[in-house]
C-alpha positions, 0 to 999 in steps of 0.5 A: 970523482965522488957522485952522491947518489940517494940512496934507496928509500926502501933498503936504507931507510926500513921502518924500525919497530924493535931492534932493527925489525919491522913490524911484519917481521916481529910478527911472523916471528911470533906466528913462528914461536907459535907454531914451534909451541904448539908442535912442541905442546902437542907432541910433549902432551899427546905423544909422551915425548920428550921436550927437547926431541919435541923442539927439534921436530917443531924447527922444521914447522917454524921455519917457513913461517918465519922465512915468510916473513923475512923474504922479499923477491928482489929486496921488495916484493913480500912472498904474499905480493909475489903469489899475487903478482904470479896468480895474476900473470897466470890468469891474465888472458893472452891479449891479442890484436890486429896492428894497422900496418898490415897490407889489406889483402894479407889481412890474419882472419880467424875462421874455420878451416876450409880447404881451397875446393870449397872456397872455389865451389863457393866462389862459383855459386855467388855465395 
């Protein structure tokens, strides 16, 4: 028995700019050839190094940013999208609160400490 089943919008059905890639992608790709230049550019210019050991140290500059571009968490969360989701979970408070079901008498209060002479002695006075 076959149960068509739709398929996944955001897998299936990427929006196509050039050749299979996205926008972003064509654009991390250029910011990456970018980097690789201007590595090569400094280190052939300012160093006297040759162009093809310039190249092989300028890969390991590009490829990050490229990766960037090209990586999503789970097949849907950009690296930009999941710093924020981690910068946000990190920053978020720890939520606290106090249900309804409890019993009255076994109430969770914050206070100072104080230990059970103290509370005696001032049960004694009337305060």
């Amino acid at each position: 028995m076959k149960i068509n089943i739709n398929k996944d919008f955001l897998k299936e059905y990427k929006n196509d700019f050039w050749k299979g890639f996205s926008m972003t992608d064509i654009v991390h790709i250029a910011e990456g050839f970018l980097c690789a230049g201007a590595v090569v550019a400094g280190l052939v210019i300012g160093f006297k190094i040759p162009i093809t050991i310039a190249i092989y140290c300028a890969v390991p500059v590009a490829a990050p940013v490229i990766f960037i571009g090209f990586y999503k968490y789970q097949g849907y969360l950009s690296v930009k999208e999941l710093v924020k989701e981690y910068m946000y979970t990190g920053n978020t408070k720890r939520l606290l609160y106090e249900s309804e079901e409890t019993e009255p008498d076994r109430r969770f209060r914050i206070t100072g400490y104080t230990d059970n002479k103290n509370k005696a002695e001032s049960r004694r006075k009337g305060a």
